[in-house]
C-alpha atoms as one frame of an Amber mdcrd trajectory, in Angstrom:
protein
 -21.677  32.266  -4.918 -18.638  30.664  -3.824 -17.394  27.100  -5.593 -16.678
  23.808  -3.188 -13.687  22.100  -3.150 -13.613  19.017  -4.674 -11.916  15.997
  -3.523 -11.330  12.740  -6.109 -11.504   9.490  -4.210 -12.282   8.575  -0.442
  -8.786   7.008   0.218  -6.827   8.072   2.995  -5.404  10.777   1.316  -8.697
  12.555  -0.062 -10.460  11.309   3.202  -7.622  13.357   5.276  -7.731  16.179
   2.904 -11.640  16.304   3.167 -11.291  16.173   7.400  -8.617  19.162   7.166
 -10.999  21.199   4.909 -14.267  20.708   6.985 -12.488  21.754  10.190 -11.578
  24.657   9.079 -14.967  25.506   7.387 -14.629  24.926   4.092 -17.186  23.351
   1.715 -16.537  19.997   0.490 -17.595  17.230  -2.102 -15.757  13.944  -2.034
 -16.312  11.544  -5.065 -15.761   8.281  -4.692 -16.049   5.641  -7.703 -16.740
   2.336  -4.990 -20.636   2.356  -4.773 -19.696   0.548  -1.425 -16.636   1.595
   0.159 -14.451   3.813   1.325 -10.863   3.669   2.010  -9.255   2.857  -0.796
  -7.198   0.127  -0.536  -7.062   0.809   3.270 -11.212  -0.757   3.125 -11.776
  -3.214   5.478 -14.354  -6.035   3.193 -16.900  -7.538   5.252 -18.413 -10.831
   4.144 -21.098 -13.170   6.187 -19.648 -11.668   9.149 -15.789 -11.827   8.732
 -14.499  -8.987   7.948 -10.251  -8.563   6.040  -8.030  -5.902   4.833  -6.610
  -6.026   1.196  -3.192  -6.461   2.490  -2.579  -5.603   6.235  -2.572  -2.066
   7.202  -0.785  -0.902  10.525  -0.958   2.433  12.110   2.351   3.649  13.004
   3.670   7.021  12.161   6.516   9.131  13.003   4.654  12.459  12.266   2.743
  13.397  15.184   0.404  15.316  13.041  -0.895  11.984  11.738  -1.451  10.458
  14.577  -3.293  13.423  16.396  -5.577  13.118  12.987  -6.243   9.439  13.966
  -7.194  10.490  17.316  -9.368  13.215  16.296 -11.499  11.040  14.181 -11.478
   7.481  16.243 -10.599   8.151  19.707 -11.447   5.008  21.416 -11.440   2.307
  19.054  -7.542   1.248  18.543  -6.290  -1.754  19.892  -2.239  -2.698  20.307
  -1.425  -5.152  17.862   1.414  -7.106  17.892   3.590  -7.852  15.110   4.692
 -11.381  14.475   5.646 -12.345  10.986   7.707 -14.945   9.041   9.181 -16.255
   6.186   8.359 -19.515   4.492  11.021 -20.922   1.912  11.730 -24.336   1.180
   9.042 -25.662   3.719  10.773 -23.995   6.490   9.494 -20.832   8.320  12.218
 -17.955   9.010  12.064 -15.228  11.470  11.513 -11.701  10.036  13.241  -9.310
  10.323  15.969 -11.648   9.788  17.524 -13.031  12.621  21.270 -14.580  12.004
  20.924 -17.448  14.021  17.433 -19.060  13.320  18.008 -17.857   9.791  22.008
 -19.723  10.038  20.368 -23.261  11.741  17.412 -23.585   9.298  19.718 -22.730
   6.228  22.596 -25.461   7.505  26.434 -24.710   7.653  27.332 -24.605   3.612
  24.542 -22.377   2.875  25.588 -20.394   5.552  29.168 -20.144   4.607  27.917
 -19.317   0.686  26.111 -16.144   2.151  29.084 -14.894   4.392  31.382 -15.257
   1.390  28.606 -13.955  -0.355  28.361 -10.800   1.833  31.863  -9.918   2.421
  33.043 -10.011  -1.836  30.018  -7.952  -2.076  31.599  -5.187   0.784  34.739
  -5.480  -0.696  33.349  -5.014  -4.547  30.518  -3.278  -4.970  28.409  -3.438
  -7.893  28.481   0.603  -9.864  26.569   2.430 -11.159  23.680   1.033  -8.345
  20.971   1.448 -10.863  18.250  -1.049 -10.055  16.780  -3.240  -7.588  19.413
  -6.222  -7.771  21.940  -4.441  -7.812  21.526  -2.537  -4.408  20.138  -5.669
  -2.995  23.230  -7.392  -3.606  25.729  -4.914  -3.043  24.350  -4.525   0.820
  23.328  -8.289   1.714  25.859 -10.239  -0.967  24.298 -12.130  -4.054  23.491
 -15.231  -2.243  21.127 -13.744   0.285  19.494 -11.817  -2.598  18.751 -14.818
  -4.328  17.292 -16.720  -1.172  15.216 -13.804   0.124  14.829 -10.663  -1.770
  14.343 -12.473  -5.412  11.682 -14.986  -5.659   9.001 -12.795  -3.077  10.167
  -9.430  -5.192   9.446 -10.851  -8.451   5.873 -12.168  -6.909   4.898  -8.619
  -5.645   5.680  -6.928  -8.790   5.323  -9.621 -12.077   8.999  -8.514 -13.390
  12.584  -9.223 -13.003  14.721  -7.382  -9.922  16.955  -6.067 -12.592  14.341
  -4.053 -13.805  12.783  -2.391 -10.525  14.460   0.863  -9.816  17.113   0.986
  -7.174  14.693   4.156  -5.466  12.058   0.902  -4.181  14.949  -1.006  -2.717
  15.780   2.185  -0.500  12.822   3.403  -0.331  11.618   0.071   1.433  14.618
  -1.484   3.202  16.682   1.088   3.758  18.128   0.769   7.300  18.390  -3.575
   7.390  21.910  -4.335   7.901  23.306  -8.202   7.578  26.395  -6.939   9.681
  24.378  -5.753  12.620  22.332  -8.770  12.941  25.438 -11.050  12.742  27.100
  -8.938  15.537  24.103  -9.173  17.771  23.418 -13.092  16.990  26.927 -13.341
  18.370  26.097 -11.189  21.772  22.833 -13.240  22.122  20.635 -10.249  21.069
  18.180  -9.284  18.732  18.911  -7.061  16.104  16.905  -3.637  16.818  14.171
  -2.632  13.757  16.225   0.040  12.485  13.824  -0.020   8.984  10.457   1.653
  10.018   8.927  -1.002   7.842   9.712  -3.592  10.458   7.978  -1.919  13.932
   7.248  -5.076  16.037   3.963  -3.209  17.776   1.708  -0.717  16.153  -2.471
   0.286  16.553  -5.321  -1.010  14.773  -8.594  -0.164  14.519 -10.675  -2.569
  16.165 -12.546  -3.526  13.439 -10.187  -3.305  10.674  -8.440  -0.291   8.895
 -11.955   0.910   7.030 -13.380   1.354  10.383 -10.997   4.087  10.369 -12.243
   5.855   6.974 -16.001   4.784   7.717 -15.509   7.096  10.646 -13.563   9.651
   9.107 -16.688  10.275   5.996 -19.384  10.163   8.690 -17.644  12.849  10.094
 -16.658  14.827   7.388 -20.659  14.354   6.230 -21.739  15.484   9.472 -19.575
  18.647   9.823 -21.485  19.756   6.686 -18.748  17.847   3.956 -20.480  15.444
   1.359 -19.266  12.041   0.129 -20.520  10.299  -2.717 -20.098   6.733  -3.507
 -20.685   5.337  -6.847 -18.829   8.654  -8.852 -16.565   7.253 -11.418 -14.466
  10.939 -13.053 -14.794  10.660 -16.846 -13.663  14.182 -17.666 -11.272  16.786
 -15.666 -12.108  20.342 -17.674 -10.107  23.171 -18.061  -9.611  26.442 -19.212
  -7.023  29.485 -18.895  -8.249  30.244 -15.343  -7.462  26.953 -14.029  -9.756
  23.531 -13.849 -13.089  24.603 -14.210 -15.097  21.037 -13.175 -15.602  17.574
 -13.412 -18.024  15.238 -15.015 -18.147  11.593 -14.456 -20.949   8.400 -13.870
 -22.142   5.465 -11.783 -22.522   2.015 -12.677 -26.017   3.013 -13.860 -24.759
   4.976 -16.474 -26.161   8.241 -14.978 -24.214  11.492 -15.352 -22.851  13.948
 -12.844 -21.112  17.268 -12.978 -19.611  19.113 -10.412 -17.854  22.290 -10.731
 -15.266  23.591  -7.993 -13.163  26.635  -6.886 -10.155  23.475  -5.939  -9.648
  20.339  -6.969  -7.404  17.500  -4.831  -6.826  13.998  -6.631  -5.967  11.396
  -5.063  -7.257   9.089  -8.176  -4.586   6.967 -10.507  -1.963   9.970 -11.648
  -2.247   7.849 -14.980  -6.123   8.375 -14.867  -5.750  11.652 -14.199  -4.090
  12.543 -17.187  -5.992  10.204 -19.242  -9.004  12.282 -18.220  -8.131  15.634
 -18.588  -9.642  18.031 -21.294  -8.355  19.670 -23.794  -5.913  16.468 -23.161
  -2.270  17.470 -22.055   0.601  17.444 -24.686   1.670  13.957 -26.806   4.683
  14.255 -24.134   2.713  13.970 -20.982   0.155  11.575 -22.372   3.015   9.651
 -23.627   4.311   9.380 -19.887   1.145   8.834 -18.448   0.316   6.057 -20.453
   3.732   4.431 -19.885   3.020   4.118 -16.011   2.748   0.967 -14.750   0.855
  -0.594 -12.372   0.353  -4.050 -10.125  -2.964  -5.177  -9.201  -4.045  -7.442
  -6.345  -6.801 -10.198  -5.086  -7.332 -11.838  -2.203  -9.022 -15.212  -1.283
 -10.178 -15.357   2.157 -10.533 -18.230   4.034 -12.730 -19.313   6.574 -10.682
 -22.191   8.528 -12.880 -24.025  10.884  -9.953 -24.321  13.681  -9.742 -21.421
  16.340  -5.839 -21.440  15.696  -4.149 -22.058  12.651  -0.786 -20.357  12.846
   0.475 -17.727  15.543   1.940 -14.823  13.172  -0.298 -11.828  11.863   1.279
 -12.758   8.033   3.456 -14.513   6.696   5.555 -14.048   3.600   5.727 -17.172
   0.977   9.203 -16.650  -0.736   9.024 -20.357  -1.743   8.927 -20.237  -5.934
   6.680 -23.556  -5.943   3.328 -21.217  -4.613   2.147 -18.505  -6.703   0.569
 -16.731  -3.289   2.458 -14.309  -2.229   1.593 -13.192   1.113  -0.594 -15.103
   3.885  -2.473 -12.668   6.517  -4.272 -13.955   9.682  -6.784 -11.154  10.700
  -7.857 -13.077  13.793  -4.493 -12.051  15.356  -4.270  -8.226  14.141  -8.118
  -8.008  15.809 -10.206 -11.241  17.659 -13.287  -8.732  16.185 -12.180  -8.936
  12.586 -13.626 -13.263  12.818 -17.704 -13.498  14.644 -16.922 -16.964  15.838
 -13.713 -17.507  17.831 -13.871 -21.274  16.919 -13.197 -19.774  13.332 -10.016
 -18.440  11.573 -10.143 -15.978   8.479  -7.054 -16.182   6.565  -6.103 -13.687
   3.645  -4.420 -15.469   0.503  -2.859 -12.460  -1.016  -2.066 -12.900  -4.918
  -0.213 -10.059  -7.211  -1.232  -9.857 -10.830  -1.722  -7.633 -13.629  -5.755
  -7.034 -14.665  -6.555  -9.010 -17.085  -3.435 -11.746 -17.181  -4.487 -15.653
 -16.281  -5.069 -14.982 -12.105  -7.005 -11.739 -12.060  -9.479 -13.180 -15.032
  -9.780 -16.661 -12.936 -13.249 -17.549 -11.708 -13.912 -17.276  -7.862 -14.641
 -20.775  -7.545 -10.847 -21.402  -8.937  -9.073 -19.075  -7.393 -10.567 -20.576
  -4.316  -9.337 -23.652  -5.030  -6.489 -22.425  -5.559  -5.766 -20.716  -2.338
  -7.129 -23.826  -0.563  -5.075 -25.957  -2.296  -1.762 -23.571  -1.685  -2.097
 -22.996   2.117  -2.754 -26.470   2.928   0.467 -27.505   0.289   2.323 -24.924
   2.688   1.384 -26.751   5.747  -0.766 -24.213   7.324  -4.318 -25.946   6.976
  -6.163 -29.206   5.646  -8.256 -28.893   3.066 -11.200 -30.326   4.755 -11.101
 -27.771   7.143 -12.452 -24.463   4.690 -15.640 -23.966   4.687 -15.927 -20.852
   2.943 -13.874 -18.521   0.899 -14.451 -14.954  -0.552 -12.618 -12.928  -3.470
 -11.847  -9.670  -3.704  -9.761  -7.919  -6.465  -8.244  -4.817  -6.416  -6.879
  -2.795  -9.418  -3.935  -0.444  -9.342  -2.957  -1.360  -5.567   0.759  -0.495
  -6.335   2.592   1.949  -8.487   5.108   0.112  -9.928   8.739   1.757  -9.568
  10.453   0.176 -12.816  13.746   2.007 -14.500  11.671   4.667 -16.020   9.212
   5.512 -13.539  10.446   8.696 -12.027  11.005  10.492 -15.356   7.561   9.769
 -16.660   6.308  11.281 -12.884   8.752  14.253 -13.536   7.076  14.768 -16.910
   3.408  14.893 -15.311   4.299  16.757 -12.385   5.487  19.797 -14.748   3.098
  20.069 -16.658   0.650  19.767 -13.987   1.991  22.835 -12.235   0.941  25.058
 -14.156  -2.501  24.832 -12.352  -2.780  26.163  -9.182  -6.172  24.963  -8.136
  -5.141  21.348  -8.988  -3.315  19.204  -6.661  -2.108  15.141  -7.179  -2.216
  13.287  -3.727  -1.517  10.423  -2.084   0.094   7.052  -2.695  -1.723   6.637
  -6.026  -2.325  10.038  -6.944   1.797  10.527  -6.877   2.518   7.107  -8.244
   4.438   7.233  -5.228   4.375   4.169  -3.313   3.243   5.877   0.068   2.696
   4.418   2.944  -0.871   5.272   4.850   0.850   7.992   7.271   2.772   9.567
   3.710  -0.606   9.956   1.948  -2.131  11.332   4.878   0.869  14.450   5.259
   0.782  15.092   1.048  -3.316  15.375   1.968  -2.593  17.646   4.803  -0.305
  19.867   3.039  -2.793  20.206   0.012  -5.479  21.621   2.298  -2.874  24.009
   3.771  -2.202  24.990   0.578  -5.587  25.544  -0.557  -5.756  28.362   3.010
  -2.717  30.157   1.489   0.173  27.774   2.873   2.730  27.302  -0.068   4.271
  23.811   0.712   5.409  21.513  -1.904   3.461  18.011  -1.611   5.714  15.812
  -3.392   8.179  16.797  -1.109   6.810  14.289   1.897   9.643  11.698   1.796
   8.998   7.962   2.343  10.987   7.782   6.301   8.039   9.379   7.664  10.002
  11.583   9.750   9.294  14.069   7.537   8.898  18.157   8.115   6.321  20.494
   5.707   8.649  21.533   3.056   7.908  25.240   2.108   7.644  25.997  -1.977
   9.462  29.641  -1.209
């Protein structure tokens, strides 16, 4: 009797894989260790109605692959959103992407002359070796416009200094702004073009949030004959000379479920994955799993009683006196995502590590918190929340720190050796993927699984990527 393949976690990437594999007939099991959602960190929450994203999630790829699978599995229920974001720093509120003139007025003339100087010694001497984060920062925008908008919001995202986040997030994430360009065209009277893909000005949205996506996506993988199962934490990956054999793993009850498989995709932690294999891997690889690091995330959501607060769909809060990081107004990615337009949802979007003083606050605190922060920002008055939700979520980012990429090098060759075993996705890579990116490393799995031979960790982060053949 032949074995299913097994998927670990419902997040895009195991979601995608699980949609390639049921199209083409193949048996499927998806475990999932949310007893309530899917999605990943691409859920959409719902609470008393409202409903928010943990973090805002556009749908924009330059694969069209990707966006055929989007149309395969929600047809009719995107909407064009409109992107409108800014900066707030020193109780002003910048354009973004950068725009020389607003950013030149709002700074005044002196600061504006420190980050031309700034720029131009940095042109002239460049900063070598270009090993981390500051460094290629710097060398591209000057010092001075590092400190004023790349620092503060960086160091908020990821709890540690710039000098010791690898240079591979800066141009992994930014590659493609240039200061020069947007000077030139401020001059001409023009807007600067997006040349980073990061900085699209429209994309598509689902209608009611990004999990409305992945809610679709398992009811159809269940009803082509695919299974998803919520509440299935993975204890145990087992092993043996023939490959991995099966997996074991609970629920919050404690109860106990094995399931063996001909293929296994995981698109879980890569340091849980490791952590959870048996016989364990070598002190090596366990040594680099365990040194991966990783940046966790909470939101407070607010429920503003005002049918307009503020016009943008988020807004970035470099200012240092704040501890939020990020500010997201749902009502303007979708007028569905809020059940009473005479109400506003906002997202208060706070970085942390588990455990450290934010993630272990109470909800009533961390409430306060938020309401006390947005309306210190300008945005609301207190008096005008009436209700506020929490939602924390651990492991949303793979942290890229000076080490990172050795420790994935590490895993990923010892993990090779099985051929019925295959890492996934933004998580499952440590490989800070965006949605489209985990979707292509899914797609490429299943191919693989039919007798394709592409290499996964090959998908690059510009997503105008092409399958990258193994022979």
């Amino acid at each position: 009797m032949s074995k299913p393949i097994v998927i670990m976690g419902a997040g895009p990437a195991g979601l995608t894989a699980a949609w390639e594999l049921v199209r083409a007939g193949q048996e499927v099991i998806v475990w999932e260790a949310d007893p309530s959602y899917v999605g990943g960190i691409s859920r959409t929450v719902q609470a008393e109605g409202f409903r928010f994203d943990i973090g805002g999630h556009r749908f924009f790829s330059k694969s069209p692959e990707v966006n055929e699978v989007w149309r395969q599995i929600m047809p009719d229920d995107f909407i064009d959103c409109p992107r409108l974001s800014r900066i707030y720093y020193k109780g002003k509120f910048f354009n973004y992407p950068l725009e020389a003139m607003d950013s030149f007025w709002k700074l005044g003339v002196m600061e504006t002359f420190r980050i031309v100087f700034s720029y131009v010694r940095s042109r002239l001497s460049p900063i070598k070796p270009e090993l981390n984060f500051t460094q290629w920062v710097s060398n591209r925008f000057g010092k001075r416009l590092f400190q004023i908008f790349f620092k503060s919001y960086t160091e908020k995202v990821w709890g540690i200094s710039c000098d010791e986040i690898s240079a591979d997030w800066a141009a992994q994430r930014i590659k493609g702004l240039s200061l020069r360009e947007a000077i030139i065209s401020a001059f001409k009277g023009k807007k600067a073009k997006p040349t980073a893909t990061t900085l699209i000005r429209n994309f598509f949205y689902p209608r009611l949030g990004p999990g409305q996506m992945w809610e679709t996506a398992a009811e159809k993988i269940m009803a082509a004959g695919g299974k998803v199962f919520l509440d299935r934490r993975v204890q145990t990956i087992h092993w043996d000379e023939t490959g991995v054999t099966h997996i074991t793993g609970i629920n919050q009850q404690g109860e106990f479920f094995q399931q063996e498989g001909s293929n296994f995709i995981s698109s879980i932690p890569l340091q849980e994955l490791m952590l959870s294999i048996d016989p364990p891997p070598p002190p090596e690889v366990l040594a680099a799993a365990k040194a991966l690091r990783y940046r966790d995330f909470l939101t407070v959501c607010l429920v503003v009683n005002r049918a307009n607060v503020f016009p943008d769909t988020w807004i970035y809060i470099h200012d240092p006196s704040v501890k939020v990081g990020r500010v997201q107004n749902y009502k303007n990615w979708s007028i569905a995502m809020v059940p009473d337009p005479n109400l506003t949802s906002l997202g208060m979007e706070y970085f942390c590590f588990e455990g450290d003083g934010l993630w272990s606050a109470t909800d009533y605190d961390l409430a306060q918190l938020a309401i006390r922060e947005a309306a210190q920002i300008g945005l609301i008055k207190e008096s005008e929340v009436q209700d506020a939700f929490v939602v924390r979520m651990p492991k949303a980012y793979p942290i890229y720190d000076q080490n990172y990429h050795q420790h994935v090098d590490t895993i990923r060759q010892w993990v090779s050796q099985f051929a019925n075993l295959q890492p996934v996705g933004r998580n499952g890579m440590h490989h800070y993927n965006n949605q489209d990116h985990s979707m292509m490393t899914a797609m490429l799995a299943a191919r693989n699984i039919q007798g394709g031979h592409y290499d996964c960790w090959a998908v690059n982060t510009d997503a105008e990527y092409h399958e990258e053949s193994k022979n």
